[in-house]
N, C-alpha and C positions, 0 to 999 in steps of 0.2 A: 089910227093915223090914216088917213087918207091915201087913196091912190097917188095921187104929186107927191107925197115926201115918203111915200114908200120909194116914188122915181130918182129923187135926189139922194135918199139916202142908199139905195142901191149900193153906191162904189165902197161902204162904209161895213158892208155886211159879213166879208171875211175878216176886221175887226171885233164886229161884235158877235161872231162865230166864236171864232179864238178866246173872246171873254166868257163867253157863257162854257166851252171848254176848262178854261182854266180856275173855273170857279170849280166847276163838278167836281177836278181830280182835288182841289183844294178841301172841298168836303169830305170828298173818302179819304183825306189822307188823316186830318182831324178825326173822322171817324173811327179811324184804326189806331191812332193814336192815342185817344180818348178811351178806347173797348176798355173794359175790364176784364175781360180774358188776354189781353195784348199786356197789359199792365201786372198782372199775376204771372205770366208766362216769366216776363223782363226779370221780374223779384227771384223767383228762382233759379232764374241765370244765373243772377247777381249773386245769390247765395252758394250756387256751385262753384264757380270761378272764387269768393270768398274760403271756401274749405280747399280748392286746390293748388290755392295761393297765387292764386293770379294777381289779386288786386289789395292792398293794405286793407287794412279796419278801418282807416279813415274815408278812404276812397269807395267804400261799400256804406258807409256810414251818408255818406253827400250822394252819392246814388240812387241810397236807397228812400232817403228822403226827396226826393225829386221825383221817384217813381211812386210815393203815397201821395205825396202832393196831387200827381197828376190821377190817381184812384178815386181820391176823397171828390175832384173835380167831374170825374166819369160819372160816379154814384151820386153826387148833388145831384147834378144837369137831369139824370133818369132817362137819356136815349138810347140808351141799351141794355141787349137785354140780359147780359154779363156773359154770355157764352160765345162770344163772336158776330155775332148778329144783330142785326135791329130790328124792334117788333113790326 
C-alpha cells in the first residue's frame, strides 16, 4: 500500500492493532484447547471427580465424550506435539 493510504488509513490502526491482538489470544486459546496433553489431563479429572462422586455416570459419560471428541480432533489436525507444545 502506498504512502497516501497508509495516511488515510492511519486513524484505523488502533482497530487493526486490536484485531490482529485478538486473533493471536484466539489462536493460543484453540491451541490449548486443542493440546493433547490439555485433553488427557481434563479425562482424568473427569475420572477422579467420577470415583469421588462428584459427578453421576451420566454426566462423566457426556463429558467424557466431548473431551474424546475434542482428542480425536487434536491428533487428526497433527499440530501438536501431544506434550504441551507445538513443534
Amino acid at each position: 500500500m502506498g504512502l497516501i493510504g497508509e495516511v488515510l488509513l492511519l486513524p484505523f490502526a488502533p482497530v487493526r492493532g486490536s484485531a490482529w491482538v485478538i486473533g493471536e489470544v484466539l489462536r493460543e486459546a484453540e491451541r490449548i484447547y486443542y493440546d493433547p496433553a490439555t485433553v488427557r489431563a481434563e479425562l482424568a479429572r473427569l475420572e477422579e471427580q467420577l470415583e469421588a462422586g462428584e459427578i453421576t455416570e451420566e454426566e462423566f459419560d457426556r463429558r467424557e465424550d466431548e473431551l474424546l471428541d475434542r482428542l480425536e480432533i487434536a491428533l487428526r489436525s497433527g499440530d501438536t506435539t501431544g506434550d504441551g507444545t507445538t513443534p
